[in-house]
C-alpha positions, 0 to 999 in steps of 0.5 A: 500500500502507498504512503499517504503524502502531504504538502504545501500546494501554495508557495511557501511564506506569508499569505491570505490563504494556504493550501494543504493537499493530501493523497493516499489511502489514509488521506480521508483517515487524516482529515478526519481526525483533523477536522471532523467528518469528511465532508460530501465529496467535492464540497468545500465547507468550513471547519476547526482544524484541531491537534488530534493528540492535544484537541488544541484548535490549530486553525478555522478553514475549509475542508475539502474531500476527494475519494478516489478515483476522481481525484488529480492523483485518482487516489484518495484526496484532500485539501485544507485551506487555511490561513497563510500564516507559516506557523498555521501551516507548520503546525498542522504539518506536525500533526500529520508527521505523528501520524501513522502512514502519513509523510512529507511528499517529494518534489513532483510526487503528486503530479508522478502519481497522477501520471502513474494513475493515468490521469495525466499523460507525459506532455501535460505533465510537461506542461503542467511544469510549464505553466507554474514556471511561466512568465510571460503570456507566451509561455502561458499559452504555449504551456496550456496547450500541452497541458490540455492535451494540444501535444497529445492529440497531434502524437495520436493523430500520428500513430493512428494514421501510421497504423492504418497505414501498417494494416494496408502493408500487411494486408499486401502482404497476407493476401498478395495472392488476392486482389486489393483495392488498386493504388493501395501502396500509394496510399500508404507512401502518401500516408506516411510522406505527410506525416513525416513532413508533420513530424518535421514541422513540430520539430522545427515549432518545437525549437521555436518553443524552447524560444518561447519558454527559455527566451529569446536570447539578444547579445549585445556585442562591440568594441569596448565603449560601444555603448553596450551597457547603457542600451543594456540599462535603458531597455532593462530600465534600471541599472544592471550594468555599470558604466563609465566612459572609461573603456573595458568596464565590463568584462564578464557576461551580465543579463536583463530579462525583460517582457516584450509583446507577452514574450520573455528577451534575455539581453546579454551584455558582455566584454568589449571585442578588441585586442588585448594582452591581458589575461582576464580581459582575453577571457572575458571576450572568450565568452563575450563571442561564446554568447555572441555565437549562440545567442539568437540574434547579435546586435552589433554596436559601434560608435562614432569614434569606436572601431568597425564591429567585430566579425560575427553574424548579427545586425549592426547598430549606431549608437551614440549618434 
């Protein structure tokens, strides 16, 4: 028999409302001994939420119960929300340790059972992580179609179509003797053609959504005293660099990230490309082409007074003029 799991279903710290999530077959056994009878399923009401050693009233709040299998976990769940106040939610978590069965969940621990349940699939678990983890409209959006199964439902459509398209050869094959319907191997070439002309879009979507969830990645690259860090400062609007008119202020990779359009930009600051016989500097400009190189698009900056751009891929900008 699994354990019963516990854990804190809202960010740690000081807060309106704290949720408490339990799932196991000792889930109901535990909300009970907390709160009183279990309430009718899916039906929040309120109760005293008390020590079931010392009957000391730890909290007032909702109680909810979720009898599996229509549960996230399709185990035994259920859910106290409570004051957000971290001694509230330190205390009931005490209680539950001294009880029997019960334990502390690892991270993940209830979206893995729910995948292990088959309530979830791999690509809303994915998504699933990438909708908390978002930041940005576009990583919301992109995270919500996985996560209502978007992903899962073009894979499906794929094997469907690959397997009826395995039936035809077959078919071929156990009845060559016989006569099949004219144009059959066509069919199944054309089949197969258009699916793997799909897979190879999505693979190419799916390298525009690695963009959308990690950012796009802006390197901000020229002569030292271009101007990088203060277009840096003014497009991050605060001061993540600092400046100087003095050349080779900065010498190691600094980053801003900024939302534009719904979208996260990662702007890259770094080292100013010249020659030099110091050490430190050769390396800072190191990664300053490093980043440069695999960044997704390189602004080049020159200055009036200041050498021609250094030779990377990118598109150039005047500043200072």
């Amino acid at each position: 028999m699994p354990d019963t799991i516990f854990a804190e279903a809202t960010a740690p710290g000081r807060a309106g409302i704290a949720v408490l999530r339990l799932s196991g077959p000792e889930a109901g056994r535990a909300l009970a001994a907390l709160a009183g009878p279990l309430p009718e399923p899916r039906r929040a009401v309120l109760r005293a939420v008390r020590d079931p050693e010392t009957g000391e009233l730890l909290d007032r709040g909702l109680a909810l119960w979720f009898p599996g299998p229509a549960s996230f976990t399709g185990e035994d769940a259920a859910e106290l929300h409570l004051h957000g106040a971290p001694v509230v939610m330190d205390a009931v978590q005490t209680a539950l340790m001294r009880m029997d069965g019960l334990r502390p969940a690892e991270p993940g621990e209830f979206t893995r059972r729910a995948f292990e349940a088959g309530r979830m699939d791999l690509t809303a678990v994915e998504g699933l992580a990438e909708l908390i983890d978002a930041e940005t409209e576009g990583q919301r959006r992109q995270a919500l179609h996985a996560l209502g199964g978007g992903l899962a439902r073009q894979f499906d459509g794929w094997r469907e179509r690959l397997v009826g398209a395995l039936a035809h050869i077959e078919a071929a094959i156990d009845f060559s003797d016989e006569e099949l319907p004219d144009g059959l191997e066509a069919q199944v070439s054309e089949t197969v053609a258009g699916v793997c002309a799909e897979m190879t879009e999505a693979l190419a979507s799916g390298a525009r959504g690695e963009v959308v969830r990690d950012g796009f990645r802006v390197a901000l690259a020229g002569a030292p005293n271009a101007g990088k860090s203060s277009l840096l400062n003014a497009l991050a609007a605060r001061e993540v660099a600092i400046t100087s008119p003095s050349a080779g202020t900065t010498r190691d990779v600094l980053e801003a990230r900024l939302v534009m359009e719904g979208y996260l930009v990662r702007l890259i600051d770094m080292a100013g490309l010249h020659e030099s016989g110091d050490a430190i500097e050769r390396e800072g400009m190191r990664r300053a082409r490093a980043e440069a190189e695999s960044a997704d698009l390189c602004l080049l900056l020159t200055a009036p007074d200041a050498p021609p751009p250094p030779e990377l891929p990118g598109l150039a900008v005047r500043t200072k003029a």
